[in-house]
MITOR-576911 format. One record per residue (C-alpha): x, y, z; residue in one letter; residue number from 1. Coordinates in steps of 0.02 Angstrom, whole numbers. Last residue first. Layout:
// MITOR-576911
[[X; Y; Z]; "a"; NUM];
...
***
This chain:
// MITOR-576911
[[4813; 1346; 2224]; "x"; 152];
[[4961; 1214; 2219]; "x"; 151];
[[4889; 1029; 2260]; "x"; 150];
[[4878; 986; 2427]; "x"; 149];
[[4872; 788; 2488]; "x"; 148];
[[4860; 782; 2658]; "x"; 147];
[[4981; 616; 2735]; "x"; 146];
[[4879; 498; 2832]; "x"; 145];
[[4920; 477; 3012]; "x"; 144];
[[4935; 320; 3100]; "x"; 143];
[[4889; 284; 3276]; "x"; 142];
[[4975; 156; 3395]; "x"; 141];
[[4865; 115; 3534]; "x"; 140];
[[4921; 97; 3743]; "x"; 139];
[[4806; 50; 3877]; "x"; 138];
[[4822; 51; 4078]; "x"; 137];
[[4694; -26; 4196]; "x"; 136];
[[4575; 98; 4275]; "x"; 135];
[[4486; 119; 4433]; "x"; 134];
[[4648; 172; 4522]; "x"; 133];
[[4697; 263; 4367]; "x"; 132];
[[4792; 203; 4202]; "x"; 131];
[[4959; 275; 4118]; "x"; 130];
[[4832; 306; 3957]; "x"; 129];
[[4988; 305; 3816]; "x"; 128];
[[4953; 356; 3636]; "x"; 127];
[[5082; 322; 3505]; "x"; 126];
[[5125; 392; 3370]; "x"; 125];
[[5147; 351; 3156]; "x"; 124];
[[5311; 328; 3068]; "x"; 123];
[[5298; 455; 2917]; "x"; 122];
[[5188; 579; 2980]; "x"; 121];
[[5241; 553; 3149]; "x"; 120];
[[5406; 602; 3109]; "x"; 119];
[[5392; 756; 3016]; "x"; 118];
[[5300; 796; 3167]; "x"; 117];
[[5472; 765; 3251]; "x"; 116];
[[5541; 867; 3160]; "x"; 115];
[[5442; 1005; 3158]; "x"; 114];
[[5504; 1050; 3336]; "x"; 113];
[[5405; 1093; 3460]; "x"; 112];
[[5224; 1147; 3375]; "x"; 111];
[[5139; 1106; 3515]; "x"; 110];
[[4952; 1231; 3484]; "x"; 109];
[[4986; 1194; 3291]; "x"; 108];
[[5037; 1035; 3323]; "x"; 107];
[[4876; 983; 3385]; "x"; 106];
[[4849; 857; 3504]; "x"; 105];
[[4663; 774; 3535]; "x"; 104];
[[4592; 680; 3671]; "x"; 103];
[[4418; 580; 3649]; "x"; 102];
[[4321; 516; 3790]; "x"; 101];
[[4162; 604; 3721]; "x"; 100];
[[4155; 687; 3880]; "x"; 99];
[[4326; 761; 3838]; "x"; 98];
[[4488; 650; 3881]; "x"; 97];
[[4637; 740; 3942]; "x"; 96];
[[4782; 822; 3840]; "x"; 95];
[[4975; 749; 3829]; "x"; 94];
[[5108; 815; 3751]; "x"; 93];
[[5276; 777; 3631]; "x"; 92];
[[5331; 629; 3741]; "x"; 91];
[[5509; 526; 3624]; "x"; 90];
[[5497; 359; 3590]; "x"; 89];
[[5483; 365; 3408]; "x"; 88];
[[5335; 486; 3427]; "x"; 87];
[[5225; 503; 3602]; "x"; 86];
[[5066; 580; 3639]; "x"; 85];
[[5004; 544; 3827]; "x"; 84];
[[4818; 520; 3863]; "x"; 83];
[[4755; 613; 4022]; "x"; 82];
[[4603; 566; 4082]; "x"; 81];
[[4451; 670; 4130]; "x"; 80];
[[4322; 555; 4065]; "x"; 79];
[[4307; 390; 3989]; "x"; 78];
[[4183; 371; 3878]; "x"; 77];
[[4075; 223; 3858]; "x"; 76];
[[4122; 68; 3763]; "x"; 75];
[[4068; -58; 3894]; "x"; 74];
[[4241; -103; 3941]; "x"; 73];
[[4292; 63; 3971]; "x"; 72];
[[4322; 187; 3820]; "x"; 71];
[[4476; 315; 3782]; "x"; 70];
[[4494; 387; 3635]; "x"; 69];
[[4641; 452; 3534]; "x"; 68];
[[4705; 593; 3412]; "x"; 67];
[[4850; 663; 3369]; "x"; 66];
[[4808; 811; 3229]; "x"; 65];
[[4959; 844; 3119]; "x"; 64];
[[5073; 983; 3039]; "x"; 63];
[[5248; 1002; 2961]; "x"; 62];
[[5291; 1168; 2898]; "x"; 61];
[[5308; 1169; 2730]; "x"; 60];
[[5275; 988; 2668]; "x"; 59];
[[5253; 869; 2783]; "x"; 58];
[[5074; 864; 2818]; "x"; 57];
[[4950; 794; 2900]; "x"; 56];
[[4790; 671; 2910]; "x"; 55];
[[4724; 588; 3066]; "x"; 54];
[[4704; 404; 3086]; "x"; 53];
[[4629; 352; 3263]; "x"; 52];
[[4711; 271; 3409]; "x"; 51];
[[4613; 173; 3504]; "x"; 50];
[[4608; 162; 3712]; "x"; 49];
[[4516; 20; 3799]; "x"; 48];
[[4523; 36; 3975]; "x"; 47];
[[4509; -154; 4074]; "x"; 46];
[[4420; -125; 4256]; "x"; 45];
[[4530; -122; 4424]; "x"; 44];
[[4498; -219; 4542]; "x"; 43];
[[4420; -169; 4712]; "x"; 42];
[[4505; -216; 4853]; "x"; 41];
[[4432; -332; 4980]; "x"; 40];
[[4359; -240; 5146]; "x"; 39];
[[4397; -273; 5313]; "x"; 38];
[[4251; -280; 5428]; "x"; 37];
[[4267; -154; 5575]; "x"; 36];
[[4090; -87; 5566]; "x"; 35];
[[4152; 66; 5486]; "x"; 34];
[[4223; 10; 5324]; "x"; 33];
[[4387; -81; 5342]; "x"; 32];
[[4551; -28; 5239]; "x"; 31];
[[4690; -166; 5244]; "x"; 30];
[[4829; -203; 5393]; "x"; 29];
[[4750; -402; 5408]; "x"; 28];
[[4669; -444; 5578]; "x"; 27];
[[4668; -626; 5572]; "x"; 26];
[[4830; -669; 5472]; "x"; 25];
[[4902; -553; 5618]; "x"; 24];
[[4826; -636; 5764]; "x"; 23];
[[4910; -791; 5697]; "x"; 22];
[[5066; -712; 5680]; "x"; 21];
[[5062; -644; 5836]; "x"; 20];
[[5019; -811; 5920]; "x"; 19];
[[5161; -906; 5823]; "x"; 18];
[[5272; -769; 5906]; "x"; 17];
[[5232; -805; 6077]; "x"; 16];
[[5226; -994; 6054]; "x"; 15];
[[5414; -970; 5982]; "x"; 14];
[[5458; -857; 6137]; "x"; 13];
[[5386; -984; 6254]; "x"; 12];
[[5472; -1108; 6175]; "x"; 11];
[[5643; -1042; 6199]; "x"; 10];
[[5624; -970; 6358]; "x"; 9];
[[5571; -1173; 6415]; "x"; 8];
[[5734; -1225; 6323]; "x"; 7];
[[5811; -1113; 6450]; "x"; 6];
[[5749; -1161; 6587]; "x"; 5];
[[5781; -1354; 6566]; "x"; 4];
[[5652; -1456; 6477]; "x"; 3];
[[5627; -1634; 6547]; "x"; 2];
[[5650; -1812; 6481]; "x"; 1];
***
């Protein structure tokens, strides 16, 4: 039994487009290095961030140190990231990491509203690393101690 014209336009289209797809799954759309190799993406490495206790206060004007650190899976430093600061849900700053990997937020120098410090006293915060394209994300929860004062 024979093909008529039209089922011949009909396979030749379906061998054309079984070709492309071929020649596709050969030749993949990813970065190549120079001598036209493609190149696997790298994966990204685990972050490790921790959340250390600080101590503040609620009485007068509410203060507190946020502070968190940022490792890889070695425990060295990250560098130059930012670490987000955030109480009951709500951002109050961010600051990079130092060489030591640390980042620290002061109310004094984001004062916003007292509040909120008030807040973190009592509930604790949260630092958020958002990640980088060597870096998985991380998130700790930090507590911070209340300051005990007596009057002077």
């Amino acid at each position: 039994m024979g093909m008529n014209s039209e089922e011949m336009a009909r396979m030749e289209k379906l061998e054309q487009l079984v070709a492309e797809l071929m020649k596709k799954q050969q030749n993949p759309q990813s970065p190549s290095q120079p001598n036209g190799q493609t190149q696997a993406p790298a994966q990204k490495q685990p972050s490790f961030l921790e959340a250390t206790g600080t101590s503040g206060s609620a009485l007068g004007q509410a203060q507190a140190t946020l502070k968190a650190t940022l490792t890889d899976q070695d425990g060295m430093p990250i560098v130059g990231q930012r670490i987000m600061f955030r109480v009951n849900g709500r951002d109050i700053g961010s600051k990079p990491t130092d060489a030591n990997g640390e980042a620290v937020l002061d109310s004094g120098s984001h004062l916003g509203d007292p509040v909120i410090w008030a807040q973190a006293i009592l509930s604790g915060y949260e630092a958020i690393y958002r990640g980088s394209p060597k870096y998985l994300p991380a998130e700790a929860h930090g507590k911070i101690q209340p300051a005990v004062s007596t009057p002077g």
